[in-house]
C-alpha positions in Angstrom: 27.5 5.4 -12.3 24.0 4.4 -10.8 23.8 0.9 -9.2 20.8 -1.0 -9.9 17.1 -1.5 -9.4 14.7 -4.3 -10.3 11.7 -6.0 -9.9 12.9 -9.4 -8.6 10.3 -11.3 -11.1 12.5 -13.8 -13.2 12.3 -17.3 -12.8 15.8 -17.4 -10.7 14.5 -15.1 -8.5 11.1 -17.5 -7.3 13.4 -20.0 -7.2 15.9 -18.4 -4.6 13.2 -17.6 -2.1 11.6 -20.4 -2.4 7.9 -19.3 -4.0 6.1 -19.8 -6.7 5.8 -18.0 -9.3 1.9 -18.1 -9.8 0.8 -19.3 -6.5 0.8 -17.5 -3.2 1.3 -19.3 0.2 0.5 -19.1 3.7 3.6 -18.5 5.1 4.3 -15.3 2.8 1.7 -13.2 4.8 3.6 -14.1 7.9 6.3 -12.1 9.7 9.2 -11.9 7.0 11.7 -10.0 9.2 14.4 -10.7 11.9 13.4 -7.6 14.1 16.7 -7.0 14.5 19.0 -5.0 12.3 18.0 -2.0 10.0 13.9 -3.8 8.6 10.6 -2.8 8.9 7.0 -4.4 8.3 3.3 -3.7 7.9 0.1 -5.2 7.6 -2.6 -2.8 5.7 -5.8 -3.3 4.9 -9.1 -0.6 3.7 -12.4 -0.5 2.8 -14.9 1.6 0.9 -18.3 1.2 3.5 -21.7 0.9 1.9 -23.0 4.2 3.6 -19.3 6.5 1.4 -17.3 5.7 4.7 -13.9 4.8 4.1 -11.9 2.5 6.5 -7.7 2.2 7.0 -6.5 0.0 9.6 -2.3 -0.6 9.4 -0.1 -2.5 12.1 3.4 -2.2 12.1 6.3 -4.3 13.2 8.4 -1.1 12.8 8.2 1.9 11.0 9.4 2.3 7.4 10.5 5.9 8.6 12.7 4.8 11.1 13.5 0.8 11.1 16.4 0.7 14.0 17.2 -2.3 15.4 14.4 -4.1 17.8 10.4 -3.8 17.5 8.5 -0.4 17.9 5.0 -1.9 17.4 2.2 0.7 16.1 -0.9 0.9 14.8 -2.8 3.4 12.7 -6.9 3.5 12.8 -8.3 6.0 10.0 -12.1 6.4 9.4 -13.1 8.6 6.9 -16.7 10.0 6.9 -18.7 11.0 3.7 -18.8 14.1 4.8 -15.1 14.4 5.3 -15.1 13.9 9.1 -12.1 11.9 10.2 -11.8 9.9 13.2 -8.1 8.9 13.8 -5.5 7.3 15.7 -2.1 6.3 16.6 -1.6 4.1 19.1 2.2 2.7 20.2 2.9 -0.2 22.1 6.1 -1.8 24.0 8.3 -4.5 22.0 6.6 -7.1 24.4 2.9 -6.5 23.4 3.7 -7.6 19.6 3.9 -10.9 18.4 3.3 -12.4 15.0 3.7 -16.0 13.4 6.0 -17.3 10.4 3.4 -19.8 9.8 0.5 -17.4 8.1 -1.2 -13.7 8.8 -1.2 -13.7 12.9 -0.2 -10.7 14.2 -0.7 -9.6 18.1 -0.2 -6.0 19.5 -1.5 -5.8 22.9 -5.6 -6.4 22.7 -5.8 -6.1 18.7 -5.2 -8.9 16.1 -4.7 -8.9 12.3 -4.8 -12.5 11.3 -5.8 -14.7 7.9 -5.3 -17.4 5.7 -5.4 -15.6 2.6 -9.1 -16.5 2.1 -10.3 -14.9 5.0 -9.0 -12.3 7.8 -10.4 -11.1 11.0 -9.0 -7.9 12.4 -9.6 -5.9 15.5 -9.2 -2.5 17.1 -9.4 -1.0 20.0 -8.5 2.5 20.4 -9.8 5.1 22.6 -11.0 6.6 19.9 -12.7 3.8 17.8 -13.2 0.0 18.4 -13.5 -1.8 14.8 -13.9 -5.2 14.6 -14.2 -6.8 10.8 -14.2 -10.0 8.9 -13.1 -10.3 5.3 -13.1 -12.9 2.4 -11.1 -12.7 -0.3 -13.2 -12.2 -3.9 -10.2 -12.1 -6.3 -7.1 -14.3 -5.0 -4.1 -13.2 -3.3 -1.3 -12.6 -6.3 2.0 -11.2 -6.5 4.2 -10.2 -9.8 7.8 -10.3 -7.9 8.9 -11.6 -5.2 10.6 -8.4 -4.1 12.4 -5.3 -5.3 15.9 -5.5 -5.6 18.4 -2.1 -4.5 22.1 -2.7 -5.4 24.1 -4.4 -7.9 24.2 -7.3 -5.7 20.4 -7.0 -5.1 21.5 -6.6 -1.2 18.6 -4.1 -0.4 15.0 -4.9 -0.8 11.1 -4.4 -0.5 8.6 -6.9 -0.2 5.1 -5.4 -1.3 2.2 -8.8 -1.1 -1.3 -7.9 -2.2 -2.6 -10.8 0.0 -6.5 -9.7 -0.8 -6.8 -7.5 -4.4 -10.4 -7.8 -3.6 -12.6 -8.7 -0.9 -16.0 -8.4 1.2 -15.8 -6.9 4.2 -18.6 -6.9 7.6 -17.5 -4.3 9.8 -18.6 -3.4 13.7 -17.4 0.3 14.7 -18.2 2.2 17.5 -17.5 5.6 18.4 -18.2 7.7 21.4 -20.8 4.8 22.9 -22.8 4.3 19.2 -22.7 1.5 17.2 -23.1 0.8 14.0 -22.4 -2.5 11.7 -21.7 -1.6 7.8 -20.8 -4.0 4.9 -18.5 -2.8 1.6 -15.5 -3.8 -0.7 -11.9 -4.0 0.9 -8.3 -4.5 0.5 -5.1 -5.8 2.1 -1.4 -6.5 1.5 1.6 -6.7 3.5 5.1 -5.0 3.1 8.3 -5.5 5.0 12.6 -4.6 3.7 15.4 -4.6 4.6 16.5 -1.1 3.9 15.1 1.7 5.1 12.7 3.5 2.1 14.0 6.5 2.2 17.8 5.3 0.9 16.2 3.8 -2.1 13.0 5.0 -2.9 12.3 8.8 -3.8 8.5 8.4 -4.1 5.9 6.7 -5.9 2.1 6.3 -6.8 -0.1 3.7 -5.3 -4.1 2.9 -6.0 -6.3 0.6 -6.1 -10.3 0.1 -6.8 -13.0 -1.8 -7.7 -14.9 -1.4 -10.8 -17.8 -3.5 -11.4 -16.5 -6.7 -11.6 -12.9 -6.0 -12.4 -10.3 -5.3 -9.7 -7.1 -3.2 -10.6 -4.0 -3.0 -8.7 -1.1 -0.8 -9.6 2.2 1.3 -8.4 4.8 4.2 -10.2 7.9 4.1 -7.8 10.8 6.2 -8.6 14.1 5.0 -6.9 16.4 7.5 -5.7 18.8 9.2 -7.2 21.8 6.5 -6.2 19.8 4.5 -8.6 19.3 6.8 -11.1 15.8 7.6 -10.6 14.4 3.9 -12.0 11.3 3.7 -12.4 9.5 1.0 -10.9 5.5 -0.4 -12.1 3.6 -2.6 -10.9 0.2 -3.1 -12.3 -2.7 -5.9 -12.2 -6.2 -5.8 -13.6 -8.3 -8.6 -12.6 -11.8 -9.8 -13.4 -13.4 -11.7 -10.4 -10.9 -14.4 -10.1 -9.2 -14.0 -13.6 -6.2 -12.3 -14.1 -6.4 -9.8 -17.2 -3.0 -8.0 -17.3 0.0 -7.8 -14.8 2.8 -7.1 -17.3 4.6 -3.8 -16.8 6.0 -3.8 -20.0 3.5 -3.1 -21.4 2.3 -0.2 -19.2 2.2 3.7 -20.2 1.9 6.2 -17.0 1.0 9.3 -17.4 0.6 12.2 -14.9 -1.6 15.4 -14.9 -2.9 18.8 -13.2 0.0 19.3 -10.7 -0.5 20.9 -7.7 0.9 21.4 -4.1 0.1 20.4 -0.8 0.4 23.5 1.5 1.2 21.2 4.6 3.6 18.8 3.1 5.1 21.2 1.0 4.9 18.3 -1.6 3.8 18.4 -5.2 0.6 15.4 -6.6 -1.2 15.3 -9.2 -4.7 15.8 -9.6 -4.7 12.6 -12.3 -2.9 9.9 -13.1 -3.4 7.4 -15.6 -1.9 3.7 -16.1 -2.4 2.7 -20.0 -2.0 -0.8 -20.5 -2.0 -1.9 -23.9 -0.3 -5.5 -24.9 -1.4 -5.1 -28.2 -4.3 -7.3 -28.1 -5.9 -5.9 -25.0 -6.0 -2.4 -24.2 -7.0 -1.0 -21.1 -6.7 2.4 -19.3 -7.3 3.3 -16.0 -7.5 6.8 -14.5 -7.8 8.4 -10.9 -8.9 11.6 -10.6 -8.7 13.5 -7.3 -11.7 14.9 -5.4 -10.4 15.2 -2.1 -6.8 14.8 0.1 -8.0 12.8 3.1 -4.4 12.5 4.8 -1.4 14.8 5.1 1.7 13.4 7.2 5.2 14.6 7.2 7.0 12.1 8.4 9.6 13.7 10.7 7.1 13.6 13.2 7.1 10.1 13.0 11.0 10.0 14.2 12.0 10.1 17.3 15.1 11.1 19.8 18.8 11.9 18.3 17.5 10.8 14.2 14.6 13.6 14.3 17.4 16.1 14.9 19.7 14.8 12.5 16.7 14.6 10.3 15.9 18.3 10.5 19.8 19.1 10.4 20.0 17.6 6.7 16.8 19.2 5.7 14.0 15.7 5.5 11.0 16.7 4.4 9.5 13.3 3.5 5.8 13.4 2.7 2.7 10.8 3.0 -0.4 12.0 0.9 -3.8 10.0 0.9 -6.5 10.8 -2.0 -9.7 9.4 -2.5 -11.8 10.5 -5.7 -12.8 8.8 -8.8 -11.7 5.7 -10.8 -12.4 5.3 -13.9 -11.7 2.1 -15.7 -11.8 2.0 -20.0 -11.6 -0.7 -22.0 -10.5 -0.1 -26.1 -11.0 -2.2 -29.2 -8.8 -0.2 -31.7 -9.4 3.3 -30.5 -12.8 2.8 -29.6 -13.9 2.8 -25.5 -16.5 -0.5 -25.9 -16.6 -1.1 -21.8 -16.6 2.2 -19.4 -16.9 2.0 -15.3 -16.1 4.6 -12.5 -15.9 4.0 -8.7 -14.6 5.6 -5.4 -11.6 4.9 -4.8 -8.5 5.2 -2.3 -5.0 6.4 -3.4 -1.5 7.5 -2.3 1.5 9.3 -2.9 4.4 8.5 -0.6 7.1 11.0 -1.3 10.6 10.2 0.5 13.0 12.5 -1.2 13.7 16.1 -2.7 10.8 17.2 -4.4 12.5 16.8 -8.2 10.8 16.6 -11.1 11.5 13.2 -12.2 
């Protein structure tokens, strides 16, 4: 029989790990992990650059790949150009170089800082390759539908996903090869950290986000593995400026189209997906539609020493796929579309486990 998996969102749950339900708190973009024992963490954050750039900036406690006991401090610099130049880097760093507080966002890895109050966040970069330095302020407050998802019929696995800024504003400084440049666009950031390593629990999921005019949308299809007999797993939020709209999976329909393969990854995507959201007074849809794979990671490279051999002996062929394309956002009285908009917009499918068709 298949043990359980659930999105820790009842009232018992908030109450156990001391939050509240409709109000995020400093301390929750902090460092949530002991570094010890079988965790990871990450801080993430993106932006879509008034001149079609688009920006990814992640640091990590540990990886999600490979969370062993004790810190392995990375971070991952991606700039995307609008003529599909990418500038890239991963750089690695000794336990001793990271630091971060419990207190609030304030994370330390050698030279760079990722740091906040869920308002506003500075970070900085400084790779061989590319020096960013940015500073953000929240548009649409930070908001959370769970306090984590739950693995086990004793909820004793889980995964923490925050979306600390849905929507923000964004001044960036890059420079590259001696030029600089200072740009200004929209951006995102959340912060995830669990206890179990992701690819025990999860097979693989969906992840996007964009903004639309004025409205903001948020939203995740995970699929849990097979142990838990492939559960699905939505998330969704669709926010206007500071108003929350709709954040109530039960509500959602997803929907996936136009499959296709990556030659690298070997792993199949989708070429659209779509999130219908329809409470039966308010109906909205929202739809991404794939112009162009901008990342392509198989994450065995990412493990290292005696686990990448026992990796390749059991056959892992875990996949990371990042899209970018358009959004398209439609809103329905009866069956009629009254409100249309369409943006660029970022996307990703994380794919842990067997490719199925689940």
């Amino acid at each position: 029989m298949a043990q359980r998996a659930r999105l820790g969102d009842t009232d018992a749950d908030f109450e156990k790990y001391h939050t509240k339900k409709n109000e995020v708190e400093q301390w929750e973009d902090g460092m949530r992990i002991d570094p010890a024992g079988e965790n990871y963490e990450w801080w993430y954050f993106d932006a879509n650059l008034a001149d079609g750039s688009q920006l990814v900036i992640t640091f990590y406690a540990k990886s999600a790949v490979d969370p062993s006991s004790g810190l392995k401090p990375m971070i991952d610099v991606d700039l995307t150009r609008p003529d599909g130049t990418v500038i890239s880097d991963k750089l690695s760093f000794a336990p001793e170089e990271f630091s971060a507080s419990k207190e609030k966002c304030d994370v330390k890895v050698g030279d760079n800082y990722f740091r906040g109050d869920l308002n506003h966040y500075e970070i900085g970069v400084n790779s061989p390759k590319i020096k960013v330095q940015l500073s953000s302020d929240n548009v649409t407050p930070a908001w959370r539908r769970t306090v984590a998802i739950f693995f086990g019929n004793d909820d004793e696995g889980n995964f923490g996903w925050l979306p600390s800024t849905p929507r923000g504003e964004v001044a960036v400084k890059i420079e590259v090869n001696g030029q600089k440049e200072e740009l200004k666009g929209d951006c995102y950031h959340d912060h995830n950290w669990g206890n179990v390593a992701l690819l025990k629990v999860m097979h693989h999921w969906y992840w996007g986000r964009a903004n639309l005019g004025d409205y903001t949308v948020i939203d995740s299809y995970m699929t849990a593995e097979k142990k838990y007999g492939y559960q699905k797993l939505p998330v969704f939020l669709l926010a206007k400026k500071g108003e929350i709209l709709a954040d109530d999976p039960q509500y959602l329909t997803y929907s996936e189209k136009d499959k296709d393969y990556d030659g690298h990854t070997q792993k199949p995507f989708h070429n659209e997906v779509v999130y219908d959201y329809n409470d039966g007074q308010n109906h909205y849809r929202i739809s991404y539609l794939r112009e162009k794979t901008i990342t392509k990671d198989r994450m065995i490279e990412q493990i290292e020493g005696p686990k990448k051999f026992a990796a390749k002996f059991m056959g892992f062929d875990g996949a990371y796929l990042r899209f970018s394309g358009k959004v398209r956002l439609e809103i329905f009285a009866g069956d009629e579309v009254v409100e249309k908009h369409e943006s660029q917009g970022l996307w990703e499918e994380m794919y842990f486990g067997k490719t199925l068709d689940v």
